[in-house]
N, C-alpha and C positions, 0 to 999 in steps of 0.2 A: 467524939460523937458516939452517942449509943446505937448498937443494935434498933432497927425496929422491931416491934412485935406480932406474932401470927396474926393475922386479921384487920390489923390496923394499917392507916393509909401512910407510905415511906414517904419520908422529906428529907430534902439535900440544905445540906446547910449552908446558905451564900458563901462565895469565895470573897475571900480579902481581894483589894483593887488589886497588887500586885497579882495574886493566882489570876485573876481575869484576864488581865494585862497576858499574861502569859499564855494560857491554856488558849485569849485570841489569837495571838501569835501562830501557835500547833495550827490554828485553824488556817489560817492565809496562807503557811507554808505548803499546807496540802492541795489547796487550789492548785489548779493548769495555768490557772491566768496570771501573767506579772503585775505584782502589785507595789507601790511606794509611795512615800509621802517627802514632798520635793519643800525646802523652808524657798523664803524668798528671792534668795540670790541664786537660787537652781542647785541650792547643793543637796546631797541627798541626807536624809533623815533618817528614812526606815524602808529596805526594801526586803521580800520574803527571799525564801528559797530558790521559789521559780524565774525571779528574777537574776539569778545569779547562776542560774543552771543554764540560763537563754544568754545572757548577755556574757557571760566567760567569768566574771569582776568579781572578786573577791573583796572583804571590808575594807582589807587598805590600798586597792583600787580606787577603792570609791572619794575615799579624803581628798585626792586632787581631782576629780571629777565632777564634773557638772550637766545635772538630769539636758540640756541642750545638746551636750559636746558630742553626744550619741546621736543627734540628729545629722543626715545627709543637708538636708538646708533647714536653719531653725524657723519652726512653726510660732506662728501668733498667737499666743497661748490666751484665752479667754477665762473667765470667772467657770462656766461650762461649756462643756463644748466634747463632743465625737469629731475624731478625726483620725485620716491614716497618713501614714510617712515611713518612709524608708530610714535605716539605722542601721549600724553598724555594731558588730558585736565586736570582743577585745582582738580576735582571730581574724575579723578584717571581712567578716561574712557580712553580708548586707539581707538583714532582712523585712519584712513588709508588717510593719505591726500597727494594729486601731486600736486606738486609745479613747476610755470615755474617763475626764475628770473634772475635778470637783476644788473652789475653792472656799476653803475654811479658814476667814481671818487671813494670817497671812503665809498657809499651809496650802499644798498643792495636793490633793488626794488622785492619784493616777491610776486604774488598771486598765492593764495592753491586754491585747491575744496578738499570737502569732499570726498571720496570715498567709507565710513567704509559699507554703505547701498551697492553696487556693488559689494565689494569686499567679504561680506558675502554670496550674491547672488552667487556670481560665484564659491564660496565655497561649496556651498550647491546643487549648479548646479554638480559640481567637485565628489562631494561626492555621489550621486545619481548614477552620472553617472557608476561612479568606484563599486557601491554597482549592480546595472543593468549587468556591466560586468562582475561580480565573478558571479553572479546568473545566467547567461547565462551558461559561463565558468563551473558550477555546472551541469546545466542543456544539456548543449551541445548544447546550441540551441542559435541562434542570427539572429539579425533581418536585415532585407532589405528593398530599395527601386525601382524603375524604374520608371521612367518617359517617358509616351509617347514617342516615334518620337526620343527618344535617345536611343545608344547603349550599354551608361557606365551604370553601377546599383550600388549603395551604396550599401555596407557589415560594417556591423559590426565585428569588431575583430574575435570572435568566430567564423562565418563565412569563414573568414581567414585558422582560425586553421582546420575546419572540410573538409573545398579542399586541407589546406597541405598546401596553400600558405604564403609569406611571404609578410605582408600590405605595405611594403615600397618597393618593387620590382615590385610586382602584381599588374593593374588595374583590375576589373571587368569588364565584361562586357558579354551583350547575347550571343553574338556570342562565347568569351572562357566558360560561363558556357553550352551551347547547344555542345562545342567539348568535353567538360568532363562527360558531361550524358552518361548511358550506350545507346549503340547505338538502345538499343529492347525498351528502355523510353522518348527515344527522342521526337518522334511522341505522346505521352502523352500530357507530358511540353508544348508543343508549343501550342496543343489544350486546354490547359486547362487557359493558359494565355488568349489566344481567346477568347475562352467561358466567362473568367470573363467580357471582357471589352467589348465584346457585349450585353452579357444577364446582365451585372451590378452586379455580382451575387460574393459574397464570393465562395473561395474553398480550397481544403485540397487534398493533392496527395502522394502518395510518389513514387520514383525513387531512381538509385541506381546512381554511381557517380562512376568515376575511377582517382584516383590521379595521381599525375605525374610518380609516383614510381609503378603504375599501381596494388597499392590496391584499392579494391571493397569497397565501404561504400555506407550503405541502409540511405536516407534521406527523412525525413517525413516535408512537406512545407504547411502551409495554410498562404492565402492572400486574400486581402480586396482591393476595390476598392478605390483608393481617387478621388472626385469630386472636381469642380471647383465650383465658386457663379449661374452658370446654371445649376448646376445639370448633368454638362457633366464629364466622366470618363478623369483624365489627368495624374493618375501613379497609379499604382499596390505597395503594400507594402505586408509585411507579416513577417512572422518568418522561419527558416529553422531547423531541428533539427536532428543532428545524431541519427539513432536510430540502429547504427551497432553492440552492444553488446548486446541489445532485441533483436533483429533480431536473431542472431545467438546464441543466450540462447533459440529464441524459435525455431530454428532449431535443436538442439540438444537435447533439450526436447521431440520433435515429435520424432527423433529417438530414443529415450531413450525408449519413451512410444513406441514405434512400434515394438523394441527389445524385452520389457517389457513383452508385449502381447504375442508375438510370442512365448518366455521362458514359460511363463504363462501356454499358451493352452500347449504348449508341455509337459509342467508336469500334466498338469490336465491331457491330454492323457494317457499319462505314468502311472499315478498314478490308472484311470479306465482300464487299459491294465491289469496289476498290479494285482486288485482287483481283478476282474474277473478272473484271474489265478490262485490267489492265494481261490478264492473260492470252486471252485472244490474240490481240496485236502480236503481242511480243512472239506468241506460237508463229503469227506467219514470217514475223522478222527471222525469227532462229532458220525456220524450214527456207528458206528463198537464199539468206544466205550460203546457207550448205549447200543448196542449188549450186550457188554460186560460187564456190569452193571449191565445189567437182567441176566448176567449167560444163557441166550436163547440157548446155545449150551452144559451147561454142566458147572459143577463148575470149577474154575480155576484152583483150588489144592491148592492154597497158599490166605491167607487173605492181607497180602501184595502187592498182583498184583491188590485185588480189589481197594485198596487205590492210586496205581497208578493211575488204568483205571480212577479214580475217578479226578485224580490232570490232565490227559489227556484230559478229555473231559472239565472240566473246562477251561484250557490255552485251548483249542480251540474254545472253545465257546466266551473266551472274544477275542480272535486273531481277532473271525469274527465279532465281535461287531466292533472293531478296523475298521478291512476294509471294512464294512460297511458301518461306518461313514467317514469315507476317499471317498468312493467310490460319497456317497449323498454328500459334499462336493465340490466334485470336477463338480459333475453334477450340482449345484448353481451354480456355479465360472463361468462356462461354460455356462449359461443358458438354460441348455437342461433340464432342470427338471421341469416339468407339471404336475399342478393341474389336478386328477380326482376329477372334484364338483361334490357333490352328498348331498341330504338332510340328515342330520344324529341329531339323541338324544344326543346331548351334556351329559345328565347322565348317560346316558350306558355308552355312550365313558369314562368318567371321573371314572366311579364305575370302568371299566373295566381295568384301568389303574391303580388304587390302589391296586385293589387283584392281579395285576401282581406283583407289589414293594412290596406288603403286608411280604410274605418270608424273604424277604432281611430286612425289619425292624422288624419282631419279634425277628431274633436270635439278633437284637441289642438290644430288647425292646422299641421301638420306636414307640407311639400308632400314627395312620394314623386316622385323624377321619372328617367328611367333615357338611359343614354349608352352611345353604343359599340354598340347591340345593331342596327347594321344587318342584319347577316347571320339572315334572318329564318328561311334553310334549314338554319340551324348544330343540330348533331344529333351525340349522344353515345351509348354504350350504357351505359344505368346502369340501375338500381332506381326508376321513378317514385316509388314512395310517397316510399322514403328521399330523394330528390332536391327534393320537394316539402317535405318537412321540413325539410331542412337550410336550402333558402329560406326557411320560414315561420319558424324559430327565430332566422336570424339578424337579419332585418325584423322580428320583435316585438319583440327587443331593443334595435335599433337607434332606433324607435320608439316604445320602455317607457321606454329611460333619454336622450331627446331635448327639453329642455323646450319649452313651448308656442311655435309660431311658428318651430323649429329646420327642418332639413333632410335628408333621405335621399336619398344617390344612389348608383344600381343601373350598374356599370359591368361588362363581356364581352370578353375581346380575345381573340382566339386565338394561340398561341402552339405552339410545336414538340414534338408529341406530345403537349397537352394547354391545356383552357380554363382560363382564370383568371376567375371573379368577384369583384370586389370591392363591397362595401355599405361607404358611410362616413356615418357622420352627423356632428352639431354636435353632440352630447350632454355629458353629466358628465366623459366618460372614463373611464378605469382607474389606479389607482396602482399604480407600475414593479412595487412588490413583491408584487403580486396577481398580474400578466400568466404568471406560472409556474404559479401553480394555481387560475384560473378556469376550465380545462375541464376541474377533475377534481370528480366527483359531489359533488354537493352543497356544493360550494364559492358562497360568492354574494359580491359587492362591497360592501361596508358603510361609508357614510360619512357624514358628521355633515351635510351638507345634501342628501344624494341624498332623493329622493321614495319614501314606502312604498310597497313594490312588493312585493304575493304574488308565490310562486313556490319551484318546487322544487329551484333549482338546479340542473338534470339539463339545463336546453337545451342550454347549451355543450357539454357533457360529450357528450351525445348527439352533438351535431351532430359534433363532432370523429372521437368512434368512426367513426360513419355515411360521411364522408367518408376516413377510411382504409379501411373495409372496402373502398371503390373504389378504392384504390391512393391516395388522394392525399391532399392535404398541407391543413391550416387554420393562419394565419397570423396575428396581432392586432397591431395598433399602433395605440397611443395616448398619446394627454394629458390630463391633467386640464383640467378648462373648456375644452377644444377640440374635441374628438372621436373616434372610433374607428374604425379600419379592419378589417373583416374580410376576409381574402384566404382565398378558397377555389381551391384549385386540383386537377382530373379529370381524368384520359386519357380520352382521346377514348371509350377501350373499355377499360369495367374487367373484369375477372376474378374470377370467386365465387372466392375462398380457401377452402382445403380445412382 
C-alpha cells in the first residue's frame, strides 16, 4: 500500500478475514468484561483474556471443562436472557458474576462482569443497615430527614413504629407530623425548626404526640443542620426518640417520693406527738419510784416491793432512753434539730462521759482507760448536749457489746483542721456485711452468740447524724471476736447548717 499524498483524503485498505478475525480478537481481550462463545454441549469455543485472568483456566483447562461446571447450581439457559449466579473460579473462589447472552444458531455468545466486589458492598451495606435498625428498635429511637421547601420528610422504620404508623400505608410529612403534636407543643416544634435554619444552629426539644388511637407519647428530638457547597442551610435531619416509659417511671417516681415524704413527716409527727406523751407519764413514774427507793416516806413493809420499785424505775428509765432516741431521731429526719455552738473542753466532755458509763462497766469488769488526751486546754465549738451524746452512745456500745473482763480505750489526737476520737474495744465485733447499715435507724447486729441486748437501734444512727450536722465524719472498723473501732472526726468549729 502506498504512501498517501499531501492534501489528499487517506484510505486504509480492508483487512483480509483472517487480519479481522484477529485484530477482533486484540479487541475483546482488552475488555474488563468476560467474554466466550459456549458450542452446544457447553464446551468452550473461544474465550478472551479476561476470562482466563477471572476464572484461573488456562486452554488445556478448558478441553475437559464445561461453560456449566463453573456454575454453583446450573442456570436455565434461554435463547436471551440476563442473569446472575454464583461460580467458582479453578482456586475455589466463589464469585458473583451477571451474565447477558445471546443464541446464534447453535453458538452461545456469553459476556459476564464481575459483581463479587458490589455484591459484598451491598452486603455489608444490608448488614449495617439491619444492625442500625435493631439498635434504634433497642433504643426506640430513629432517625429523619426534611428538605427545605418540601413537605414529605424521610422516617426511618422505628419512626413508623413510635407514631403507630404503618411504612407501606403512611407518607410523612410536616403538615401529618404538626396534626399529631399535642396541640400545647405545637407552637414549640415550629419555632424550634425556625430557629435552627435561621440561626444555623443544632437543637434538642421534646414534645408529646397523640397516635391515631389517641395515646399520649413523650418524644425527645435533636437536629442538625445540613448545608449545601455555600454554606447555605438545605435540610434539617436529626433523631427522634420515645421517651414514654422514662417519662412516666419518672412521674411515678415523683409521686412515690411525694407520697414518701408526706408518710414520712407524718410518722415523724406521730412519733414526736408520741414521745412527748409518752414522756410525762413515764417522768412521774421514774420520780415516785426513786421516792420510793429512798423509802423518803417510810419503809415499805415488805423487801420484795423494794426490788419491784427497783425493776420499775429501771423499765422506765430505759422506756425513756427509748423515746428519747425516737424523739431526736425523728427531729433529724425532720431537720428541726439545731446546733447550740458553744466553745466547750473536749476532756471534760470526754472524762465526763466515762464516769457516766464507768457503773455500767465495773459490774462487767470492763476497765475504761483513755490515752493521748494530754492537751487538757483542747477545745472545739460544738453543741454540748450533742457532743455528750455521741460520747455516751459510742461508750455504751462499746461497753454493752465487750464481754466481761474485756477492754475500752478512749483515744484524742489533733490533727489538721480537726480532732479525731477513736473508742476501741475487745468486743464481738461487726460482720463486714452489717458495717454498711449499722448506722442506719433501727438497724441492730444479730448473732447467734452475741448477748441479749435491749435497744432501739437508733444509737448509731443518731450518733452518725449528730456528728455530720458538725461537719464531720464517723468511721467503723472491725472484726469479729476481736474488736471495734469507732473513729469520730470534728472541726475544730462547726457551723449550724441552714
Amino acid at each position: 500500500m502506498s504512501p498517501a499524498k499531501p492534501g489528499q483524503n487517506e484510505s486504509a485498505t480492508p483487512a483480509s478475514g483472517a487480519e479481522a478475525r484477529e485484530d477482533f480478537g486484540r479487541f475483546l481481550d482488552m475488555s474488563s468484561d468476560v467474554m466466550l462463545v459456549v458450542g452446544s454441549n457447553g464446551e468452550f469455543l473461544r474465550v478472551n483474556d479476561t476470562f482466563r485472568t477471572v476464572f484461573g483456566y488456562d486452554i488445556d483447562d478448558l478441553q475437559s471443562l464445561r461453560f456449566f461446571d463453573l456454575f454453583e447450581s446450573r442456570p436455565q439457559m434461554r435463547e436471551a436472557e440476563d442473569f446472575e449466579a454464583r461460580m467458582r473460579t479453578k482456586d475455589g473462589r466463589v464469585l458473583w458474576m451477571r451474565w447477558h447472552q445471546k443464541l446464534f444458531g447453535d453458538q452461545l455468545y456469553c459476556v459476564g462482569r464481575d459483581l463479587t466486589g458490589i455484591k459484598q458492598h451491598e452486603a455489608a451495606l444490608e448488614r449495617r443497615q439491619k444492625q442500625l435498625s435493631e439498635a434504634e428498635a433497642i433504643g426506640h429511637m430513629g432517625h429523619w430527614r426534611w428538605e427545605m421547601g418540601r413537605d414529605d420528610i424521610e422516617w426511618s422504620e422505628e419512626i413508623f413504629r413510635i407514631f403507630g404508623e404503618d411504612s407501606k400505608t403512611f407518607s410523612p410529612s410536616i403538615h401529618k407530623l404538626t396534626e399529631r403534636v399535642h396541640r400545647r407543643d405545637v407552637g414549640r416544634v415550629v419555632q424550634a425548626f425556625q430557629r435552627a435554619i435561621i440561626e444555623e444552629k443544632d437543637y434538642d426539644m421534646e414534645f408529646r404526640i397523640a397516635r391515631t388511637g389517641g395515646e399520649t407519647r413523650y418524644i425527645h428530638c435533636e437536629g442538625r443542620c445540613e448545608k449545601d457547597a455555600n454554606g447555605e442551610v438545605v435540610a434539617l435531619y436529626g433523631i427522634m426518640q420515645d421517651m414514654t416509659e422514662r417519662v412516666l417511671y419518672e412521674q411515678e417516681l415523683h409521686k412515690a417520693k411525694d407520697t414518701s415524704e408526706r408518710a414520712y413527716a407524718a410518722k415523724s409527727q406521730f412519733l414526736a406527738n408520741m414521745s412527748h406523751e409518752l414522756r410525762t407519764p413515764l417522768n412521774a413514774i421514774i420520780g415516785f419510784s426513786e421516792m420510793m427507793q429512798q423509802q423518803m416516806l417510810g419503809p415499805l413493809g415488805n423487801e420484795k416491793y423494794v426490788d419491784y420499785i427497783n425493776g420499775i424505775h429501771e423499765s422506765g428509765a430505759h422506756l425513756l432512753d427509748l423515746i428519747s432516741d425516737i424523739l431526736d431521731m425523728s427531729r433529724i429526719e425532720a431537720g428541726k434539730y439545731e446546733l447550740d455552738l458553744e466553745s466547750l473542753n473536749v476532756v471534760k466532755v470526754i472524762n465526763a462521759a466515762c464516769h457516766m458509763i464507768q457503773p455500767r462497766a465495773d459490774e462487767a469488769k470492763i476497765k475504761i482507760s483513755t490515752v493521748g488526751l494530754k492537751n487538757e486546754k483542747l477545745k472545739i465549738v460544738a453543741d454540748r448536749r450533742a457532743f455528750m451524746q455521741i460520747m455516751l452512745n459510742i461508750l455504751s456500745n462499746a461497753v454493752k457489746f465487750t464481754p466481761d473482763g474485756g477492754s475500752v480505750t478512749i483515744d484524742c489526737v489533733e490533727r489538721e483542721g480537726f480532732i479525731s476520737i477513736r473508742v476501741t474495744d475487745t468486743g464481738i465485733g461487726i460482720p463486714p456485711n452489717k458495717l454498711a447499715s449499722i448506722t442506719r435507724p433501727f438497724e441492730q447486729v444479730s448473732l447467734s452468740y452475741a448477748r441479749n441486748h435491749g435497744g432501739s437501734g437508733l444509737g448509731l444512727a443518731i450518733t452518725k447524724e449528730l456528728v455530720e450536722l458538725h461537719g464531720g465524719t464517723l468511721l467503723i472498723d472491725s472484726e469479729l471476736n476481736v474488736g471495734t473501732t469507732v473513729t469520730v472526726r470534728l472541726p475544730f468549729e462547726a457551723v449550724q447548717k441552714s
